[in-house]
N, C-alpha and C positions, 0 to 999 in steps of 0.2 A: 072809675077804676076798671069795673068792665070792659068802658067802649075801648079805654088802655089796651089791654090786655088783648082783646079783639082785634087793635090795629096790631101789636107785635105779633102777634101768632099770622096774620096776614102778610106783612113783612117775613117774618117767619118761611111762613112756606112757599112766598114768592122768592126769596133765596133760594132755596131749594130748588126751586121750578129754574130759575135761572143757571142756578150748578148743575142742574142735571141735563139742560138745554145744551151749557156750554161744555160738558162732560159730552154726548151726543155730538155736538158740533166739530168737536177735537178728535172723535174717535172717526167720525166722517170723515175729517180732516185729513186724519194720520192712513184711514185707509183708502183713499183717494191717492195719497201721497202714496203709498206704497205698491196702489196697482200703477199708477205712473214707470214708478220707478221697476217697477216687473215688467211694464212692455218695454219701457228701456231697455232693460239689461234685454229678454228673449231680444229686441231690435238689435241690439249689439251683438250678441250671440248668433245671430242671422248673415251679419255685416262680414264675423270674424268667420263664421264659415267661408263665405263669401270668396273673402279674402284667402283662407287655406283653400280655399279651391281653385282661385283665381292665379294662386302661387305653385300650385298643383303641376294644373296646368301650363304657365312659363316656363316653370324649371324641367318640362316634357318636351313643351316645345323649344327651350334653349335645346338642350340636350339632343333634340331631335337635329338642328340647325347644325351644333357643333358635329356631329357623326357624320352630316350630309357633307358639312367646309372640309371633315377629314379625308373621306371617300375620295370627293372631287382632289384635293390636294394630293392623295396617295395617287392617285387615275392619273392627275398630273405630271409626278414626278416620275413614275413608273413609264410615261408616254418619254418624257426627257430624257430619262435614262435608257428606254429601247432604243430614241434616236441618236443620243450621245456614244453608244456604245457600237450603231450601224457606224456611224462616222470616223470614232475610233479604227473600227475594225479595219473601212475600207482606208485609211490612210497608215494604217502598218501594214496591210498587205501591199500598196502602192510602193510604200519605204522598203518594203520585203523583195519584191522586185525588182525595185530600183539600186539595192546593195546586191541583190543577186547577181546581177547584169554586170556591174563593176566586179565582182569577185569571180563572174567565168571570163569575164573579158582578159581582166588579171592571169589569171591563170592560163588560159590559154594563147596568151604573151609571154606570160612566161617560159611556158612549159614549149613554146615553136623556138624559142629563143631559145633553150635549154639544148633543144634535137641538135637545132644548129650551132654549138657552142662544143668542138671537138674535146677540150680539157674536161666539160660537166659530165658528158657520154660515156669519156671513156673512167673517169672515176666513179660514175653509175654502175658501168660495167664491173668494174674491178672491184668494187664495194660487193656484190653481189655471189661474184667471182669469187674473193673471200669466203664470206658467209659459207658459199658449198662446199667450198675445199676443206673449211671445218667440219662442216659436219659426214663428209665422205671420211674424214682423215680420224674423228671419232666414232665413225664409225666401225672404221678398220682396226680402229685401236680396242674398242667393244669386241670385236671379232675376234682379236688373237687372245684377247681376255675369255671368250669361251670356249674357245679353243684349248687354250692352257684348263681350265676347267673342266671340259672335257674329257683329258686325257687321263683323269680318273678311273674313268669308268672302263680303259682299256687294260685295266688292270686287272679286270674281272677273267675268271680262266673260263668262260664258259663266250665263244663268240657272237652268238646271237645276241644272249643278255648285255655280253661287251658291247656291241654297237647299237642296242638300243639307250642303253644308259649311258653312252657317247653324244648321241643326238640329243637326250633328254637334257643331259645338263648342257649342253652348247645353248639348245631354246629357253630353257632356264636361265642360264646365266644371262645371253643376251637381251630375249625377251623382258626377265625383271629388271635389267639395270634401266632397256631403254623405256620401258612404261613408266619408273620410278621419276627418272629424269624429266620424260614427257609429261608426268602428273605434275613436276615440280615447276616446272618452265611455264605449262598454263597457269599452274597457280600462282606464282608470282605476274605471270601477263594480265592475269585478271585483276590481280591486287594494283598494278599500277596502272588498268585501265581504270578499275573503280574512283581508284584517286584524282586521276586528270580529268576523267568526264564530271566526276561529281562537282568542281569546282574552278577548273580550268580548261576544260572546253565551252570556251564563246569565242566571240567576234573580235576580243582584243588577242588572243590564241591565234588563231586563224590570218588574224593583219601580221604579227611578227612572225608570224610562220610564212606567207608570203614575202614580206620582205627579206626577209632572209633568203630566204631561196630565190627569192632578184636582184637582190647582189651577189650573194656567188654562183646567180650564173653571169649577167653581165660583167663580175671585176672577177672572173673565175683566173684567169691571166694572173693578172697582178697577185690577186690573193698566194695562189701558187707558188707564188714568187718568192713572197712574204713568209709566208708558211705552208711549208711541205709535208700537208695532210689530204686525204682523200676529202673531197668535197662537199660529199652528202655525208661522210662521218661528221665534218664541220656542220651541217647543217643541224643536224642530230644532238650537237652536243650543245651547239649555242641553244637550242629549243630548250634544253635538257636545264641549263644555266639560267636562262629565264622563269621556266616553270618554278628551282627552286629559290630565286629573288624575289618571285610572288608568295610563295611557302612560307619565307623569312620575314615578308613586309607582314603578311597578313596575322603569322604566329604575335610578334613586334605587336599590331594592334589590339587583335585579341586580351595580350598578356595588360593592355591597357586601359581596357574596359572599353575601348570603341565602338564592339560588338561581340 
């Protein structure tokens, strides 16, 4: 019963010794396992630095590349367009030239053909001729108009003051009618200059104003013939009739949304 008892508690505490070996063994085990697994992860942790660096760095040096591609393309295009724009330039002042040439040629065909063209000359003339006899003959008519204004002032009993307020209203009367009228005549000259420059002085202007004025001067004859009007009044009004068929075409678009 003893030697019983002896072998259990032997048994006994070799159990133990083996539980606590293999308790010992497990905890070895587990923390073995776990320094493994902690240089892992610090390796990993290393790797993923690594890598945010490495990523860092690309997206520095993309970034850097893309600024360098933009530079050189901007240097590029900026070199194209200094040269595209020398080239432009020098082939409309070539064209600029080249339409000059034709429009004094023009013109000075015209205008020798014109000298020589007895009917254009002398409606030149008389066209002009006109014009000053108006304004001599408004003028005269301005004059007996201060005149008659004038003779207010001889109403006065006292002669010196009578012929000074004789002269004052003649200069009066004349002077404001003719500054009034002269302020009026530039202002409208300027309002219909504003008009034709702003929008109808170009190059399509300037060819129908040529041609016109070479046919009547070369069918100055016939035209005459046809219709018995001063020439260059004709020439004035057909300019005159053109300008407002471009007025009308272009009002027409406008009102159509074209532009």
């Amino acid at each position: 019963m003893l030697k019983l008892n002896a072998e259990l508690k032997k048994q006994n505490e070799k159990l133990k010794q083996d539980k606590l070996n293999a308790e010992q063994e497990a905890e070895a085990t587990v923390s073995s396992v776990k320094r493994e697994y902690e240089a892992k992860g610090r390796e990993l942790d290393r790797r993923i630095g690594e890598a945010a660096k490495q990523s860092a760095s690309l997206k520095s040096e993309r970034q850097s590349i893309s600024e360098d591609i933009e530079q050189r393309a901007t240097a590029k295009y900026l070199d194209q367009k200094k040269e595209l724009d020398r080239k432009f330039k020098a082939q409309t002042a070539s064209y600029d030239s080249f339409l000059l040439g034709l429009l004094l040629y023009g013109v000075l065909t015209t205008v020798f053909t014109a000298v020589r063209s007895e009917a254009f000359v002398s409606d030149f003339k008389t066209f002009f001729m006109v014009i000053w006899q108006f304004i001599v003959n408004a003028f005269q008519l301005l004059l007996k108009g201060g005149q008659w204004a004038s003779q207010l002032g001889d109403k006065i009993p006292q002669p010196v003051v009578a012929t000074i307020v004789h002269y004052l209203l003649l200069i009066v009367f004349v002077g404001g009618i003719a500054i009034g009228v002269g302020f009026l005549i530039f202002l409208g000259a300027s309002k219909v200059f504003e008009f034709y420059t702003e929008d109808y002085a170009d190059t399509m202007s300037l060819a129908v104003f040529l041609i016109s004025l070479a046919v009547s001067v070369y069918f100055a004859e016939p035209i005459r013939v046809v219709i018995p009007i001063n020439l260059l009044l004709l020439l004035i009004l057909v300019h005159i009739v053109y300008v407002l068929i471009r007025w009308y075409v272009k009002g027409c678009k406008r009102s159509r949304g074209y532009y």
